[in-house]
N, C-alpha and C positions, 0 to 999 in steps of 0.2 A: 166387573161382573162378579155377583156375589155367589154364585154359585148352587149347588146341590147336597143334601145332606140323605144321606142313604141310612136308615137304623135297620141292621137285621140284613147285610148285606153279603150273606150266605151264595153260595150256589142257586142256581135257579131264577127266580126274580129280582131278587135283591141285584147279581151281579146283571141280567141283562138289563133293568135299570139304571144302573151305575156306568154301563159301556154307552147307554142310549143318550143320557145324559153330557158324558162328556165326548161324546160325537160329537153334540153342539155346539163342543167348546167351553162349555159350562166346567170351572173348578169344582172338585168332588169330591167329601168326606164322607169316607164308610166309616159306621161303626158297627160293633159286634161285639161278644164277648168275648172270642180268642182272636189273638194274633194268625193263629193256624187258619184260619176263616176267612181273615182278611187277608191275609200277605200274598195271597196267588192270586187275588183279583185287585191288590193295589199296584202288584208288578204289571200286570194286564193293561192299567191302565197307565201305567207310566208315573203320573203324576197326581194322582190321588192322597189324603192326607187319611191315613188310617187310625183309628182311634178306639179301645178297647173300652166296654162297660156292660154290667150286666140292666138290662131294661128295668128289673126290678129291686135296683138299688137307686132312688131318684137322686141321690147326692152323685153319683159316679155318672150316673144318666146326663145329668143338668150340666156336670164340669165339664166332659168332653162336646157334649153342645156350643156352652161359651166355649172353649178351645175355637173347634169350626169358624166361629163367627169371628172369634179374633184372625185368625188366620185368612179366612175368604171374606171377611164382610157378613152383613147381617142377608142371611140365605134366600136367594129366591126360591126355589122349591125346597120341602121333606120333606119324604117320602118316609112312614113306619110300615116296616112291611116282617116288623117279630111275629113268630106265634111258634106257641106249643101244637103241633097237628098229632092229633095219638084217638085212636080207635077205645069208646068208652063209651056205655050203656048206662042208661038211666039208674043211678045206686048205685054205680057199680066202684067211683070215688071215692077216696074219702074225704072228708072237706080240706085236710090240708093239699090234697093233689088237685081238688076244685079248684081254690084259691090261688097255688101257682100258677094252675093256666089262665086262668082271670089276670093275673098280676101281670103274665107277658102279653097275651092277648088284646086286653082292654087296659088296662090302668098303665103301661109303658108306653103306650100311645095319648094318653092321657097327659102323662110328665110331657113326654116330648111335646104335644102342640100347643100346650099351657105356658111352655115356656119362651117357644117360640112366636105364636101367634103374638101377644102382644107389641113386639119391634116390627114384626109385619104391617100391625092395621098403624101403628104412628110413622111407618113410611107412608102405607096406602096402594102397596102391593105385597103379593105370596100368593107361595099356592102350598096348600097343605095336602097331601095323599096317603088315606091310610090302604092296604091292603084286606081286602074282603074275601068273602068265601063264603058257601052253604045259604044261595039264596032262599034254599027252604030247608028245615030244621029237620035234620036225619037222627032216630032214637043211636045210631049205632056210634054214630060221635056227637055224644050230646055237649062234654065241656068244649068243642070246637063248636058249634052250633050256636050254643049262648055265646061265647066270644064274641064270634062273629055281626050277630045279633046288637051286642053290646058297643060294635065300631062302627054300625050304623047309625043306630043314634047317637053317636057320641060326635057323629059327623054334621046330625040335624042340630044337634045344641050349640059344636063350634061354627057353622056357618050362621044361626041365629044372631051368634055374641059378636062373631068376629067377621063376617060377608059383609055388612053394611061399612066397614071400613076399608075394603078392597081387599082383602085374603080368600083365598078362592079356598075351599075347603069340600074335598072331594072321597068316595071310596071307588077302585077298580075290582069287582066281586068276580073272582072266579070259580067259576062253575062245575070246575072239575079237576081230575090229578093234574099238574104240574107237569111235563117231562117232555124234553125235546123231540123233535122231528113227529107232534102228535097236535090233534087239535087245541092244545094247551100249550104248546111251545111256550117259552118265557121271555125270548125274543118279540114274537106276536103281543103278548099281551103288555108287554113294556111299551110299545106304540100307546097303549093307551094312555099309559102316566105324559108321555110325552104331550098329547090331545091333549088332553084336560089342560096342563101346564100352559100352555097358547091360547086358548079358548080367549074368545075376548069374553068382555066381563058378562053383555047383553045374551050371549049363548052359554053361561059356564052351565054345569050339569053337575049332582048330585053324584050321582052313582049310574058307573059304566060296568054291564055285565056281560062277563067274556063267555059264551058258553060252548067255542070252540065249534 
């Protein structure tokens, strides 16, 4: 069994992901950018392979991927679920703090399914899942907004290239804060990556919106 790959495997989604996962029995590599991030939720899990990199360095991004694959086999699920969430008005940027939220947002999910997707369609299984948000565009977080925006289609172009060879290529868009014991729970919405992941091929779905 080749397992799951978790990028951005923080508190909140990332880890209820990662516990959901290997409920199944599924072997599971987090990655993130500190050890501090990961090490309480690879001990959680017992037998997780943990793996440090920043999403917006694609050389550090791409190694600890290959790592994963060596170690589990070429991955049935990965899940990108980075982003920068930070409260920002239209102008209110400057383009170099645009760009880094773009860079973790959209383009580290870019590296990751770029790299992955092609060993999936020449098996002729995967499932790819990126993490969504802001199904309508709020002035008040607008570089979360465009992100967002940006993993949706970037969901329609990889399922274009890469669905006609069996990689399921999916977003779970949440609807609202994040936080336990609330109609956001991250437990609740990690059911949905799991859904998607099983779907047989004749029902998969685009994009599932949790709005609690």
């Amino acid at each position: 069994m080749a397992g799951a790959v978790v990028v951005g495997a923080g508190p909140g989604i990332g880890r209820s992901v990662a516990l959901r996962f290997a409920k199944e029995g599924l072997p599971i590599a987090l990655i993130a950018r500190s050890a501090a991030t990961l090490d309480p939720l690879a001990t959680e899990i017992g037998t997780a392979l943990a793996l440090t990199a920043d999403v917006t360095d694609a050389k550090s991004l791409k190694t600890v991927l290959d790592t994963a694959a060596r170690e589990h086999g070429e991955p049935d699920v990965v899940v990108y679920n980075a982003a920068i969430i930070q409260a920002d008005a239209p102008g209110e940027l400057s383009v170099e703090r645009h760009l880094a939220a773009w860079s973790v947002n959209v383009v580290g999910a870019i590296t990751t399914a770029a790299h992955v997707a092609p060993g999936m369609a020449e098996r002729g299984s995967g499932t790819i899942i990126l993490t969504g948000g802001m199904p309508e565009a709020v002035p008040a977080y607008t570089s979360l907004s465009l992100g967002k925006a940006g993993v949706r289609a970037l969901v329609s172009l990889l399922d274009t290239e890469f669905g006609p060879s069996g990689v399921h290529v999916a977003t779970v868009t949440v609807a609202g804060p994040v936080a336990k014991g609330t109609p956001f729970d991250p437990d609740d919405i990690a059911e949905h990556y799991w859904r998607l992941h099983t779907q047989p091929r004749d029902a998969w779905q685009q994009e599932v919106v949790h709005k609690g």
